[in-house]
Every structure is written in C-alpha cells, then in structure tokens.
N, C-alpha and C positions, 0 to 999 in steps of 0.2 A: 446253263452255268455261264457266264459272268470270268471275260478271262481280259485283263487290262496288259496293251503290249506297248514295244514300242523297240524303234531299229537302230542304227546308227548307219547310216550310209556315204555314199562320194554321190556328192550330187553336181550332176555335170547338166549341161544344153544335152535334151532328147532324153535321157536316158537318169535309173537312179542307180547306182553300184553298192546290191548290199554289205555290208560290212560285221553286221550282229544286229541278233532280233532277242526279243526277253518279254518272254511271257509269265503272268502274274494268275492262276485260278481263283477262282474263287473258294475252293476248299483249301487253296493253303500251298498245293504244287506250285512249282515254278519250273522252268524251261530256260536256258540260254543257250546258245550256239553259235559262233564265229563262222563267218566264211573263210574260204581258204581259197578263193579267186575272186579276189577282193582285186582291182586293178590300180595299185597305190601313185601312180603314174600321173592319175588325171585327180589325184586329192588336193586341195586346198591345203594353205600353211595349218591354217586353224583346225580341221583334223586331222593332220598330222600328228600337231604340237598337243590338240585336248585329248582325241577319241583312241587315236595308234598306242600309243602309251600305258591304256586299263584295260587292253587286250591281253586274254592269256596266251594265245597262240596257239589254240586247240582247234583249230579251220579245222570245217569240213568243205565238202561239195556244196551248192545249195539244192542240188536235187535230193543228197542225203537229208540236208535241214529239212523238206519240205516233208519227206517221211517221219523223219522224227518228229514235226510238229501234229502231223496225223494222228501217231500212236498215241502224246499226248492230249490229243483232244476227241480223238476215234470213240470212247464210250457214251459220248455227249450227243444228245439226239439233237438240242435249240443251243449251239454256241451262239453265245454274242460279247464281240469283243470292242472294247473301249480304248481309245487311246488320247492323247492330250496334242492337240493341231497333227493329226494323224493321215492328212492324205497322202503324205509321201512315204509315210511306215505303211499306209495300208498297200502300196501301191508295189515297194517293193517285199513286202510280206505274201500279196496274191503270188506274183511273179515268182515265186517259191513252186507254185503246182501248176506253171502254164499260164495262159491268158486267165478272163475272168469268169467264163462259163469252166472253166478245169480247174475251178477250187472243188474240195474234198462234197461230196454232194449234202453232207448236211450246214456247211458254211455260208453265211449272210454274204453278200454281196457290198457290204460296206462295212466299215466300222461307225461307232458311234463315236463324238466328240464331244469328251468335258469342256473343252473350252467355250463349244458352242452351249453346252448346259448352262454353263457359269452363266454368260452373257445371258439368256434368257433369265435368268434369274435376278438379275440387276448385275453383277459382273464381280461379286465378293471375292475379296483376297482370299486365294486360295491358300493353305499351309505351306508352309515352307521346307523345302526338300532339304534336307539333312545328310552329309555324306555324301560320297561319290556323284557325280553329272555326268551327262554326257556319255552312260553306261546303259547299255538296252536295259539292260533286268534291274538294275537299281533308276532308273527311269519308270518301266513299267510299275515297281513299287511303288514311285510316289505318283503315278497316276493312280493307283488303286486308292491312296490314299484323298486324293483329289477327290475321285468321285463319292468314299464316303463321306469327308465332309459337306458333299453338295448333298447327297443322299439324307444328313439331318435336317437338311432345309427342305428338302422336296421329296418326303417319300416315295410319294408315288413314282414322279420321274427315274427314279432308282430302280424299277423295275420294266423299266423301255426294252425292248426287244427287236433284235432287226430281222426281220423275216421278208420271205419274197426275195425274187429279181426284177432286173429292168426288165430281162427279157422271160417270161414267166414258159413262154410255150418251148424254146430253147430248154430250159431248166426239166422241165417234162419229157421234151421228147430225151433225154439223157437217162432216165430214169425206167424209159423201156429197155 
C-alpha cells in the first residue's frame, strides 16, 4: 500500500526537531500527530509565524507517535511511502523508531520522491494545493494528489516500489 507523508519540523545545523507528521493511505486512512517536545527555542520566525499557529496542541512523545504510526501501518506486508522534496520528512519520520536499521521491519529504507518523478518526466506543473500549507496531513493530501496527477501521465511509474536496504545482510541478520 501506497502511503504519501509529510512533517513539519525546526530545522536547525546537525539536527531536525520534529514538530507534526501526516500521513495519507492509500485506502483512504489518514494519521496526524503533533509532538509535544518539540524544542520552540531553536525555531525560525517563519515557523513560528506559518507552522506554530495550525497546531492543535494535541503533542505527544515521539516515541508514542512512532507506535502510533506502527499500528497504522502494522497490517501492511510492502509499505511504500512518498512524499514531495522529502529527505528531511523522511529523516525526521525514521527517527520516530531509532536510527535506520530500527524502522519497523516491514519499512523501505527510503521514501520515494514526486518531485524527483515530476522532473524525470519533463518537470509538469504539478496541481495546485488548495487550503491550508505548511500542515503535515493537509501537505501529505496534496502530495497524494501530486502523485496521481503524475500517475495519469506515467502509469507504470505509479506503481514503483521501494524494497531492500543499503545494508541487506544488517536487515537479515534482525530478522533471526
């Protein structure tokens, strides 16, 4: 299954401070969840003034998010998740279950990128996002919508899959 995310975080030198993740199913579920050690200290004016604001204020731990996002996606034998210029959503998304060998043992070691789709495809205006920004779960919406419009241009590519690790015998020996 086919799950499009995406974060909102404090993005500092070394380090990303998540703040809200939003995940999008492909059957139609969705997921959000706020941190609640979020460190507002080291935030820029600009999320302060965009992102702080279309929070509801329903923090948890992010060790509790990272179980929540488990349950969510626990009955899924091949997740593969998408997200739109997503290496710093994927980066503070792993870091939800530990480094990158201690994601959930059926979890891709990367996300895929629309945006890199797009460009391979000649680089088409994508639709235009509608409503709230700058909001994990109404982000991860219009990424979902992103990729079906690339999806009528490129079926096939609509069904890419990310499987494997970097490190494959790591992934194995966990699996004893």
């Amino acid at each position: 299954m086919k799950y499009w995310i995406d974060t909102e975080f404090v993005e500092r030198p070394y380090t990303i401070d998540l703040i809200s993740v939003g995940l999008v199913a492909e059957d139609g579920r969705e997921f959000y969840a706020e941190s609640s050690e979020v460190d507002w200290t080291k935030a820029n004016e600009w999320t302060l003034q965009t992102v702080r604001p279309q929070l509801d204020g329903s923090g948890m731990a992010r060790e509790e998010i990272g179980y929540a996002i488990r349950r969510f996606v626990d009955k899924d034998a091949h997740p593969v998740f998408w997200g739109y210029f997503p290496a710093y959503d994927w980066v503070a998304f792993a870091w939800l279950f530990g480094d990158m060998n201690e994601l959930p043992f059926r979890f891709p070691q990367l996300c895929l990128d629309v945006k890199q789709w797009a460009i391979e495809l000649g680089d088409p205006a994508l639709p235009q996002q509608v409503g709230a920004r700058h909001h994990a779960l109404a982000d991860a919406r219009w990424t979902k919508d992103a990729w079906a419009y690339l999806a009528t241009l490129h079926p096939a590519g609509a069904a890419r899959r990310c499987e494997g690790s970097k490190y494959p015998d790591q992934r194995a020996a966990k699996m004893v």
